[in-house]
N, C-alpha and C positions, 0 to 999 in steps of 0.2 A: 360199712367199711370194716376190714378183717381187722381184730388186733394183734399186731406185732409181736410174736415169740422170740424168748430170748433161749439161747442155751448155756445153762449152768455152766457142762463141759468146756463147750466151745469158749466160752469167759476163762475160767479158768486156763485154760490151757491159751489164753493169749495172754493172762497175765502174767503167766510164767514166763511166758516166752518174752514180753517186756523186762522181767525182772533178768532174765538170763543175759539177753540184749547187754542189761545197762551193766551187768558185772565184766561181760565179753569187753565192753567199749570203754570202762574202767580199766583194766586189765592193760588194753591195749594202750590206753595213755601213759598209764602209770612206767609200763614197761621201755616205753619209747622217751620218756620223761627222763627215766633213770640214764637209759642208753646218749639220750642229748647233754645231761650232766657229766658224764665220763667224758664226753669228746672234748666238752667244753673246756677244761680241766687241763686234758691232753692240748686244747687249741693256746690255753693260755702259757702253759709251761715253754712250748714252742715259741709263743711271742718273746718271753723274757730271752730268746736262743737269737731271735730274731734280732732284736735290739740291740745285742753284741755286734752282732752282723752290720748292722746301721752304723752303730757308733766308728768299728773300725773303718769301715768306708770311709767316713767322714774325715776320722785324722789319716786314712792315705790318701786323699786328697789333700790334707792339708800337709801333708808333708812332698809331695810334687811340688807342690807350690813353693815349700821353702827351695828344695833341690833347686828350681829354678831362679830363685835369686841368689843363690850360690853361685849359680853358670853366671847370671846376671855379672855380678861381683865380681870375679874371677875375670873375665872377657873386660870389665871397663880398667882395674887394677892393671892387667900385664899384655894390654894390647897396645898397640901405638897408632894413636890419634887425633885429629888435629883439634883445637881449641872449637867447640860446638858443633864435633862431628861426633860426637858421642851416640846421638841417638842415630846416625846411619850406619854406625858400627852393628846397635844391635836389633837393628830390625835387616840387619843383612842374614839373621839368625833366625830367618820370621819361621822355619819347620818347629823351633823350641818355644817360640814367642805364641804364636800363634795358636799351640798344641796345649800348652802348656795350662799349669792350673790358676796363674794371675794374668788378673783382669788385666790390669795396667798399674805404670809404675810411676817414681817420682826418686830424683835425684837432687837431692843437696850437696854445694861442695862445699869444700874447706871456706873457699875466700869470702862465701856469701852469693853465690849465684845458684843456679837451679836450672835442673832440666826435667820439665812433664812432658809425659807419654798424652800425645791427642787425644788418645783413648778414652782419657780420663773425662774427657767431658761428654762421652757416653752414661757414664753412669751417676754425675753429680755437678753441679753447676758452681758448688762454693769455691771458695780460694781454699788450696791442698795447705796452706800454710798455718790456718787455725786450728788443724788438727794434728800436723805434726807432731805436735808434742805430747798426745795421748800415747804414743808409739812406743813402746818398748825391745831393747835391742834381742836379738833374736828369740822372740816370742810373738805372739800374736794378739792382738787385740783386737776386741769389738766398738766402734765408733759407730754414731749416727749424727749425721750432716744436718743442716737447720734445712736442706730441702727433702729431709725425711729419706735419704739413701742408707742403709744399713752396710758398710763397710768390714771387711778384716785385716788389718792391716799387720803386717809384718816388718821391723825395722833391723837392716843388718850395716854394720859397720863400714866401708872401705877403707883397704889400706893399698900404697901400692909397692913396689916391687923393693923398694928400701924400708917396708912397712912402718912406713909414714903414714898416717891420718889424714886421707886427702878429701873425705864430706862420710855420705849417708845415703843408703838406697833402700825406698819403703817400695815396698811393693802389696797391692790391695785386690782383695777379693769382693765384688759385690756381690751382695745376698740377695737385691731386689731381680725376680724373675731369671734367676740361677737355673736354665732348665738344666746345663750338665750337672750341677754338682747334685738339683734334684731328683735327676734319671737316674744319676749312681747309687742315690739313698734307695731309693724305691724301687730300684730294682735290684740292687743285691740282696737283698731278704726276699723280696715278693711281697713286700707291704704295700696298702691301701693308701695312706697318709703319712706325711711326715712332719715332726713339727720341733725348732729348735727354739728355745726359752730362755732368756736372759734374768733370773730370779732375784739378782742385785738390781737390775735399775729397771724392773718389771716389764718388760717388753719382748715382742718375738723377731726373733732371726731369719727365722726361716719357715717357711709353713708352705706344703705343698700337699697334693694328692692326685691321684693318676685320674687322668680322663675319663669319662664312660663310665666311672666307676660312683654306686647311691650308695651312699653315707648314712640314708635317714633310716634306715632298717635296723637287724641287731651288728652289731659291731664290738672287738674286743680291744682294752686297750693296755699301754703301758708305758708307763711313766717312770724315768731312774734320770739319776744324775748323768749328765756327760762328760766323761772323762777325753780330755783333749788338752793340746799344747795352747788354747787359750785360755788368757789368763784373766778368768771370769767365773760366775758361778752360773751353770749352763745348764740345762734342763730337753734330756731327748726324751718327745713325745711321739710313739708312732700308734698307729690305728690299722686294724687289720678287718677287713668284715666278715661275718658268721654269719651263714646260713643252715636252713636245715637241708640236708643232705639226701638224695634218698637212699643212699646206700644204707643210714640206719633203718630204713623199712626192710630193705631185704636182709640187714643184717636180723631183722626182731619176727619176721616172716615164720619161721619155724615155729618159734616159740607162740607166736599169736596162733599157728592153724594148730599147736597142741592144746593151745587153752579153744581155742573153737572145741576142737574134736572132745573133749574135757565135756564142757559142758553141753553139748550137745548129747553124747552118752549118757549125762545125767536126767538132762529135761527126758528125755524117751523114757528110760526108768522110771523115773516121777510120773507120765503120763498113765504107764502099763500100773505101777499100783494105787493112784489115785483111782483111774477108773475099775478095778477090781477091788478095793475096798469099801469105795464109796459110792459108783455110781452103778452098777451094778445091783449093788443091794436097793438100790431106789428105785430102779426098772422093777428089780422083784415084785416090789409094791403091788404096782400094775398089773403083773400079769399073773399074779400068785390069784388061785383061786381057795386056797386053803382057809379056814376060818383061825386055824391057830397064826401067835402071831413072831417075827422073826426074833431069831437071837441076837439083833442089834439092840442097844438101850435107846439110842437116839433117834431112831426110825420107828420105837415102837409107838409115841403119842400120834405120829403123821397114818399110820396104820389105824391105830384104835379110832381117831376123827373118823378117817375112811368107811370104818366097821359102823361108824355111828350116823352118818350121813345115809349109808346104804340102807340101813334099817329105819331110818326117817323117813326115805322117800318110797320104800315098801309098805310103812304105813299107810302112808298119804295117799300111794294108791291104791290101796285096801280101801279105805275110808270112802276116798272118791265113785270105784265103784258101785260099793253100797248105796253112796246118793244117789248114783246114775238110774239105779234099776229102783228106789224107793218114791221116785218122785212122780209115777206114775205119767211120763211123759216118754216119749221118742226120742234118743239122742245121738247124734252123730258125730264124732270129731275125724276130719279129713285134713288133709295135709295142704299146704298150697298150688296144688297140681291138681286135687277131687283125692288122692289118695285116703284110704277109709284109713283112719290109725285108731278106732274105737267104735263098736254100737253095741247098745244094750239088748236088752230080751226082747224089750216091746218092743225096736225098730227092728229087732230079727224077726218076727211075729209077722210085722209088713212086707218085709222085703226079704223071702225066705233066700233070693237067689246071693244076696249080698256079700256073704263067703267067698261065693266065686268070682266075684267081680273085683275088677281091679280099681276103677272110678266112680264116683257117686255115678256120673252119667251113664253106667252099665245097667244100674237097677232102679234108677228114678225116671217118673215120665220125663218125656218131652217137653210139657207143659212147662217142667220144672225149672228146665234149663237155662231159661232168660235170668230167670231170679238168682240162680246160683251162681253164672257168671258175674252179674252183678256183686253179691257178694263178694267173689271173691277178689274182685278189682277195687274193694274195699267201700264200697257205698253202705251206707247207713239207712237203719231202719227197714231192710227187704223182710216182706212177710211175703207169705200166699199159701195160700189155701189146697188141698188135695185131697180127693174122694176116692176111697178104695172101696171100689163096687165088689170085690171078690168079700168082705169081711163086713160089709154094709156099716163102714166107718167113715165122719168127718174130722182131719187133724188140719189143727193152722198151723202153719212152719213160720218160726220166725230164727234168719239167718243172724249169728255175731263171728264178726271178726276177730280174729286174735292173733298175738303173736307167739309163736311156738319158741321150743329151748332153740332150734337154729336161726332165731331172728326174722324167720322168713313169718309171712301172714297165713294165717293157719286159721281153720271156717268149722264153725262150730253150728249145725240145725238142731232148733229144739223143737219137738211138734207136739200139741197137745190136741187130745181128743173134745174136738165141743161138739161132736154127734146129738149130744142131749141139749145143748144150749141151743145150737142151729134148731133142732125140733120143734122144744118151745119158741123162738120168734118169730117162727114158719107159723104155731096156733094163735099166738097172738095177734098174728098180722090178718089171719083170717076172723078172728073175731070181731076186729075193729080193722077194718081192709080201708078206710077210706081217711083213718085220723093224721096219719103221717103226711098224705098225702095233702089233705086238708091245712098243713100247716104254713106248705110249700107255696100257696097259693095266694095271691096276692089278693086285697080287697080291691074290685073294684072301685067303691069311690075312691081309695088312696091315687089310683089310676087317672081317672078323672081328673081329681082337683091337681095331679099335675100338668096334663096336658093344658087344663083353663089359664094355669099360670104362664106355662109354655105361651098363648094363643095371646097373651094381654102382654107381653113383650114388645119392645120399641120397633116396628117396622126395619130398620136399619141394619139391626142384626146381618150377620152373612147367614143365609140359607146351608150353607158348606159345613159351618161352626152349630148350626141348629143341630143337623145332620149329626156331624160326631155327638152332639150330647144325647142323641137320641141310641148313636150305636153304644156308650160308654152303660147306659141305663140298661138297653138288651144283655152288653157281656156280663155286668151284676146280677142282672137276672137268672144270667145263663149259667153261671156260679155257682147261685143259691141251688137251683132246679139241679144240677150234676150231683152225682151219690161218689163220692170218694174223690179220686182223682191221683194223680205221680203227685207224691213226694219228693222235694229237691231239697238241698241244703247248699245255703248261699249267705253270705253276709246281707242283712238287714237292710244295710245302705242300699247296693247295690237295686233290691226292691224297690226304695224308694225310687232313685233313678230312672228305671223302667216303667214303674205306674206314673208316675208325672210328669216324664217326656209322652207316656200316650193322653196323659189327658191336657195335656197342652198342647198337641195336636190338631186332637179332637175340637177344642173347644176355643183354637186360635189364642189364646193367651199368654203374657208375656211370664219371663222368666220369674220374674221379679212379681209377678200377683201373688206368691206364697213365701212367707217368711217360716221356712224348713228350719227347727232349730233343733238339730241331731249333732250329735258329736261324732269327731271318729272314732273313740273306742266303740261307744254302741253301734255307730255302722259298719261294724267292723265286728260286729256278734253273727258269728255264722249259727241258723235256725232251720228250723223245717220249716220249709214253703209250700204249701198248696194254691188249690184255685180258689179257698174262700179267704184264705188272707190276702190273697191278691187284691179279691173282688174288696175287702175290706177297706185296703188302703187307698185303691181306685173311688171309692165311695165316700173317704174322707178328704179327698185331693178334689173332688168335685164340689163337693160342700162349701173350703176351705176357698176355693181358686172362682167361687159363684158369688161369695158373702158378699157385700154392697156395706157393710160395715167399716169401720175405720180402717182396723186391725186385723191382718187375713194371717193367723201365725198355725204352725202343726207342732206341736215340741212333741217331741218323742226321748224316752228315759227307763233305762235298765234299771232295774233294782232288785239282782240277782238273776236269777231269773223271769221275775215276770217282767210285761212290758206295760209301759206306762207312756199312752197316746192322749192331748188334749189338743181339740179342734177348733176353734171360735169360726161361730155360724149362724147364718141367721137365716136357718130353716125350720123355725118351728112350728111352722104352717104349712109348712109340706113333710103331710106325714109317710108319703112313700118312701123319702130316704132313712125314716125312723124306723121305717118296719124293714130295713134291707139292711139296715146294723143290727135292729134284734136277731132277724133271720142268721146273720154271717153268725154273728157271736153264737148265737145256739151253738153251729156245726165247730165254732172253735172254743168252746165252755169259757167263754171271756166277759166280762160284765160292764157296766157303764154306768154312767150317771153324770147328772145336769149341776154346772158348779152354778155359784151365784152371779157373772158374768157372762150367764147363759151357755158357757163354752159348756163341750162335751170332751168327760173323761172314759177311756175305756182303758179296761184292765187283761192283760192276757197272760197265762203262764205258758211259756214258748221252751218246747224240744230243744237243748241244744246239742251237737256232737257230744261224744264222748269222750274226748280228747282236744286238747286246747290247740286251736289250730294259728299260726304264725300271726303276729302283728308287724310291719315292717313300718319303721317310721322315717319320717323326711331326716334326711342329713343335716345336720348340723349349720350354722353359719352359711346358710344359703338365701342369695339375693336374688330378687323378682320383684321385677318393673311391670306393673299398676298403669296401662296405657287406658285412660275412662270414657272418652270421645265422649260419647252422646250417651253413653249407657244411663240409664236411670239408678239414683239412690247409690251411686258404687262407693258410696263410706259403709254399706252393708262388706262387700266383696271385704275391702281394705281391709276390717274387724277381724274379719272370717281367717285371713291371711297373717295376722299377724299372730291368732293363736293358733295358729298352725306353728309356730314357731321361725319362721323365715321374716327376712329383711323388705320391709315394703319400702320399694323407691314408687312415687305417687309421681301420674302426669297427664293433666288433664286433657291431650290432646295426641296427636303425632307430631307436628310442630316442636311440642315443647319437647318431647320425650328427643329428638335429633338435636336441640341446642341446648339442653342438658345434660342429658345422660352421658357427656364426656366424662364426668369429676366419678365414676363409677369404673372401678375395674373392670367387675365383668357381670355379666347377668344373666343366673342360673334360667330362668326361665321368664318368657315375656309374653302377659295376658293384655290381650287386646279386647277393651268390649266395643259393643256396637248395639245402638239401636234402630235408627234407621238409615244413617250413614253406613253403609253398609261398602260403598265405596273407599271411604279412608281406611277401613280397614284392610280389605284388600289391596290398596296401593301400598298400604304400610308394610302390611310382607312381601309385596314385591321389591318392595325401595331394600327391605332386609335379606332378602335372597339374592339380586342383586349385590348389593352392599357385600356381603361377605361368602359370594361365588358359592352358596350351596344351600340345597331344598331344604338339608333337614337340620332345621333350627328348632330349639324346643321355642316354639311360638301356640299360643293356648288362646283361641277367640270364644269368647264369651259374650252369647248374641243372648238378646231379650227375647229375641224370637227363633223357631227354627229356621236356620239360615237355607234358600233356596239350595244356590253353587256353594259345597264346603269345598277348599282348597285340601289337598288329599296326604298335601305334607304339614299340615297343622293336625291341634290335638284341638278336638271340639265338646266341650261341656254337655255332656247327656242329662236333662229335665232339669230340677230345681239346682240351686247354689247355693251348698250348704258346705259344713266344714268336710265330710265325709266323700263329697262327688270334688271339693278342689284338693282334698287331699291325693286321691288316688288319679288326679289328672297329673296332678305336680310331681307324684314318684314316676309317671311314662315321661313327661317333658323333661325331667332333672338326668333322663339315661342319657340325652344327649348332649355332644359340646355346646359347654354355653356362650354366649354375646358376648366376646370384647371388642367395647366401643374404642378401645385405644387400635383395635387392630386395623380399623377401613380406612389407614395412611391417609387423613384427609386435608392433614396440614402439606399434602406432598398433589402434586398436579393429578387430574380424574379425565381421564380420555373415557371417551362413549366410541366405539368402532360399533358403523351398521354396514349390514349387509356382507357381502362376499364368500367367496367360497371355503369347504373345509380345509382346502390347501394354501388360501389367500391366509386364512386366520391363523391358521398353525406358523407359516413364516411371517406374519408381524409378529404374534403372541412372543415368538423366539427372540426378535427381536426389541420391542419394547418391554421384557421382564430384565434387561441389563442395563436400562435407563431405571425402575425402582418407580413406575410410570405403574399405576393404580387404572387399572381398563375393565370396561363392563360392554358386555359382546349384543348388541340386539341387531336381529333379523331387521327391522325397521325402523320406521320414527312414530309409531303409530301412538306407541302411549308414552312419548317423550318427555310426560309431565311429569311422571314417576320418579324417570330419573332426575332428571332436571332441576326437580324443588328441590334437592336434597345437594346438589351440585350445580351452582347457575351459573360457575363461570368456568366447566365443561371445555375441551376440546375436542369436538366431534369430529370425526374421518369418516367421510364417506366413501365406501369403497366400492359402493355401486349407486347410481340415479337413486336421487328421491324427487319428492312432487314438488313441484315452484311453488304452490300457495302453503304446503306443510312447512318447507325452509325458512320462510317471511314469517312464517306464526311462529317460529321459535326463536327468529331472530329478534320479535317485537315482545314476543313474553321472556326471554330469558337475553336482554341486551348483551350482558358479560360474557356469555356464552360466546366462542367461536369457531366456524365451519371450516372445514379445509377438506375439499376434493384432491384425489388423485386420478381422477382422468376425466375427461372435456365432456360435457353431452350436451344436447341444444336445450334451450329455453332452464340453464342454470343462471342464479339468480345472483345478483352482483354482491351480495354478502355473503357469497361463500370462495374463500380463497380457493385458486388453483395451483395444484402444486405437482404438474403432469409426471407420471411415470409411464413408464415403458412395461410390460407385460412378457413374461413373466416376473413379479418384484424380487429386487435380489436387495441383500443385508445390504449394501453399501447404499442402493438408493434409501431403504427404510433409515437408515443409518441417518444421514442428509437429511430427511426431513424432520425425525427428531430431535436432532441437537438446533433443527433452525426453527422448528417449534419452540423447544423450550426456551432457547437466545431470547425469544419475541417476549415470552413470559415475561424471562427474568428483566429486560429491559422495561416493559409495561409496569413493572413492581417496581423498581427505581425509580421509576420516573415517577410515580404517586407517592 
């Protein structure tokens, strides 16, 4: 993966541009901040103009109001009227009365009688006579009633036409819900609110504000004395709202695009001499071939490293040259494509034409070419050999991989001359032509006394299982006799794997006749594999898996690099397996020896890669269910499992693993063993696939034997069972979703639907997934016991004939169970309900039979 450049420039010049930004948007607050305080200022001065405005209003409304009990006055004094016609006199006035600025009035006269206006019991329910007497003669006063009326009342004298003293005429303003007197406040200013304040006996007069109109925002306020003809101490409160305007944006508009065009003039500036003073002189760097060094001070240590770095790596390849051509070898370095990017004298020597070629493959045999594709697909350890008949030379090439300065794998051929080494082994071999050969060859009697041993065997044996032990002895043979053979590089385990699923094969034996005791890091040591370590470990898997001993154990143990194998065996009387471990060992330089529990130890020092290749290990806090059936010894497995690091839930059966495995969330992966029930196992992943509508469950069988039918969507255990083959079983099982036993709704009703067509299933399916109705789909009833044990009290729909004697055998092994047909055929059996439909099925029929299915249930549940 590329790494990510940054550019210097490009940085700077967005930080400026941040920095320019945030003084632009400064600026502009600041500016519109100052311009909101000037209004504001302006908005309040106008209030205190306002409240003038308010106040007078108020007393020329209160002075209409006296005007008209002046008319009042005037009209009762010098009019002539009969005794308690008084109030038809002045409601014959009603354009003054009615217009006018009092509510309603009240009359006292001389003698002790009294006339109230109706009116008055509009606005207050008490007797007018206890308040009388707050009233003062032509002034006005504020009164409040005990039923909370806020009153103003004005008291004016009568006299009549001999100005006599003939009573008292109060006339009263009510404050409560005043829409005229507070239409006139609030709108001869154009105020938002109005509010009148009694500061002597702490209470308000009057408080209004216009409609339609939010309060909760900013708002300006102002508060003075009110000066009026009552005689009280009065408090006008009015409220105006303030918003932001956008007029001051266009009024600050100019001024913002000069500070824009400001700064924007400037950042350009600042870009043109930042990159002409600074970045400029840093390009120079680069492309300055000069050895002198710049007139910057600060640029000069960045320069002098450069100068110093350059004459380093001149060295180096000075240096490395000279090895190239001193080491008396062939060398070739090519790019990852065959590009030649170096060859010495001596490979120029070979391959005169190599100048002009453009790929190794222009000027190297044919021969060559397997090998050096290999190479360069990065395989390990490619040698081979080349004979240049024109110079009557032998060189062996031996390919390394590498990585060049572009990261890419880059192939490096070394070849050396063994023209004299090959010569001499050519005269040795002729001197002694027969000793090599002699070594390879087996003693007959070792031959013999196996076959005798072979021949004194229990009749019983299988001929099949003879068979294989006889082929496993040829291919060790056929091992030793092979002169070289491909080198592979593979994890260690994965051999074991392979030689002891073939010699368990071979030789009919359960899984469990060899206690493998390999870890997974060592099985998990990637090594160079040939065909005599094969033949080796095949030869100790025979031994190991024949012994008649108590104890049939292999441990295998790193210890750096060598390896460290011990066998317990009880062949020391057949010595042909002794001479096919000396044999292997020779061709792998590994050695051996007899402990005092007769086991056998063998020592090897094993090739490994040249680089540490991945270990990938199990995830964390992961749960795996232990199903043991009939497997033999599986407190082995359970061990195995728990160092591995995972959760072992343990269950000895399928049975139990279905009526317990509720109390478990979920479960990562589920090994089934089996030894010769071979049956339970397979109905167990069906009841599972089934169960939870899909194939690929991480389900992992672990047979003691190789199993004849493996099921294609399980993961199947290859040769011995050790921590290394169920570790690398458990990372493929663990890719997939795991088991929640909470999810197969089984506390909710389980219909089985058999048979019918793809269009029959698709309109139930549509229909019973809106009931929350848990359904499993079989073509028949053929393996009804599957489902069945796991579900006995089932509602099965049959949507097409099944067989009269199959219906009775489920009706007799699963009683609870109950059938229900939807359409008629001869010879159905009286324990299957009918419950006819008409063809084609539509929702409303589906419908109907489900809710009278379920009805039946939930009634049969009651009632128990």
């Amino acid at each position: 993966m590329a790494e990510v450049t940054i550019s210097l420039q490009r940085r700077l010049r967005i930080k400026i541009f941040i920095l320019a930004s945030a003084i632009f948007f400064a600026v502009i607050l600041m500016t519109l901040y100052f311009i909101e305080a000037l209004n504001q200022t302006a908005a309040e001065k106008n209030l205190s103009l306002k409240h003038r405005v308010v106040e007078q209003t108020f007393n020329g409304y209160l002075a209409r109001a006296a005007d008209e009990m002046k008319f009042i006055g005037q009209d009762l004094a010098l009019s002539n009227y009969g005794v308690g016609r008084e109030l038809d006199l002045l409601f014959s006035h009603h354009e003054v009365l009615l217009s006018g600025g009092v509510d309603f009035f009240y009359i006292e006269w001389a003698d002790g009688k009294y006339s109230m206006d109706p009116r008055a019991r509009l606005f207050t329910k008490v007797d007018l006579q206890s308040v009388l007497g707050k009233g003062m003669i032509n002034r006005w006063a504020s009164i409040v009633t005990n039923d909370d009326s806020i009153l103003l009342m004005f008291k004016k004298q009568l006299f009549s036409s001999d100005q006599e003293n003939i009573g008292f005429l109060y006339g009263f303003i009510s404050l409560n819900d005043n829409l005229t007197l507070a239409n006139e406040l609030l709108e001869s200013a154009q105020v938002s609110a109005v509010r009148i304040y009694d500061n002597a006996h702490n209470r308000i007069l009057l408080e209004e504000h216009k409609t339609g109109v939010d309060l909760s925002g900013a708002t300006l306020h102002s508060r003075l004395p009110l000066i009026s003809p009552i005689k009280a101490d009065l408090q006008l409160d009015i409220v105006q709202k303030h918003s932001f305007s956008s007029a001051i944006l266009a009024n600050a508009l100019p001024l913002i695009a000069g500070v824009g065009a400001v700064l924007c003039c400037a950042c350009f500036l600042l870009f043109r001499q930042i990159r002409k003073l600074i970045f400029q002189p840093l390009e120079s760097i680069a492309y300055r071939n000069e050895e002198g060094l710049l007139p910057y001070r600060e640029l000069q240590p960045i320069q002098l490293q450069s100068q110093q770095y350059k004459a380093f790596i001149e060295a180096k390849e000075h240096r490395f040259k000279l090895l190239a051509e001193s080491i008396h070898c062939a060398v070739v370095f090519c790019t990852e494509v065959a590009e030649v990017e170096l060859i010495n004298s001596e490979a120029k020597d070979l391959f005169p034409d190599a100048d002009k070629a453009r790929t190794l493959f222009d000027f190297m045999p044919i021969s060559c070419h397997q090998s050096i594709q290999e190479a360069l697909k990065g395989e390990v350890g490619v040698s081979f050999e080349l004979t240049i008949n024109s110079l009557g030379r032998i060189y062996q090439w031996q390919a390394y991989s590498f990585k060049n300065e572009s990261d890419y794998r880059g192939l490096l051929l070394v070849g050396r001359n063994v023209t004299q080494e090959t010569r001499l082994t050519w005269q040795l071999e002729q001197l002694q032509p027969l000793s090599s050969a002699l070594q390879k060859k087996v003693d007959t009697d070792d031959i013999l006394d196996e076959l005798r041993y072979l021949s004194s065997l229990p009749g019983y044996i299988d001929s099949t299982h003879f068979r294989g032990w006889l082929a496993l002895l040829i291919s060790v043979l056929d091992d030793i006799s092979s002169r070289g053979g491909k080198v592979t590089h593979l994890p260690i385990g994965e051999v074991f794997c392979q030689e002891s699923a073939r010699v368990m094969a071979a030789m009919g034996v359960e899984v469990n006749r060899t206690l493998l005791d390999c870890s997974v890091e060592d099985g998990a040591r990637v090594t160079a594999i040939d065909a005599n370590f094969r033949g080796l470990i095949r030869v100790l898997f025979m031994m190991v898996m024949s012994n008649d001993m108590a104890e049939r154990r292999l441990t295998v143990r790193f210890d750096g690099t060598k390896l460290d194998m011990i066998a317990t065996h009880d062949m020391a009387f057949r010595p042909l397996f002794d001479w096919m471990i000396k044999m292997l060992l020779t061709h792998l330089g590994g050695q051996q020896k007899t402990l005092q529990n007769n086991a056998m130890q063998i020592n090897l020092i094993m090739e490994e890669l040249g680089f540490e290749v991945s270990f990938e290990p199990l995830a964390r806090n992961k749960v795996v269910a232990w199903v043991a059936n009939d497997y033999p010894n599986p407190d082995v497995i359970k061990a195995a499992l728990v160092r591995l690091g995972v959760q072992v839930e343990g269950y000895v059966s399928t049975d139990s693993f279905f009526t317990q495995s509720s109390a478990v969330a979920k479960f990562d992966a589920v090994l089934i063993g089996c030894d010769k029930d071979i049956a339970a196992q397979a109905d167990m992943t069906q009841a599972l696939k089934l169960k939870y509508n899909r194939d690929d469950l991480p389900i992992v069988w672990l047979n003691s034997s190789l199993p004849i039918e493996v099921d294609p969507h399980v993961f199947t255990l290859q040769g011995c069972s050790f921590d290394y083959n169920l570790h690398q079983i458990l990372l493929k099982a663990c890719v997939l979703d795991g088991i929640t036993p909470a999810y197969s709704n089984e506390q909710t009703s389980s219909w089985v639907m058999v048979g019918g067509s793809r269009i029959t299933k698709a309109i139930w399916f549509a229909e019973l997934e809106k009931y929350d109705v848990t359904t499993q789909w079989l073509a028949d009833l053929s393996n009804y016991h599957v489902v069945l044990s796991y579900h006995p009290d089932a509602v099965v729909v049959l949507l097409s004939p099944q067989p009269h004697t199959l219906l009775l055998s489920i009706q007799k092994a699963f009683p609870k169970s109950r059938l229900f047909s939807v359409q008629r055929w001869p010879e159905m059996p009286d324990n299957v309900a009918l419950f006819d439909m008409t063809l084609p099925y539509s929702g409303d029929q589906i419908r109907h039979f489900t809710q009278k299915v379920i009805q039946q249930r939930t009634d049969s549940r009651s009632n128990e």
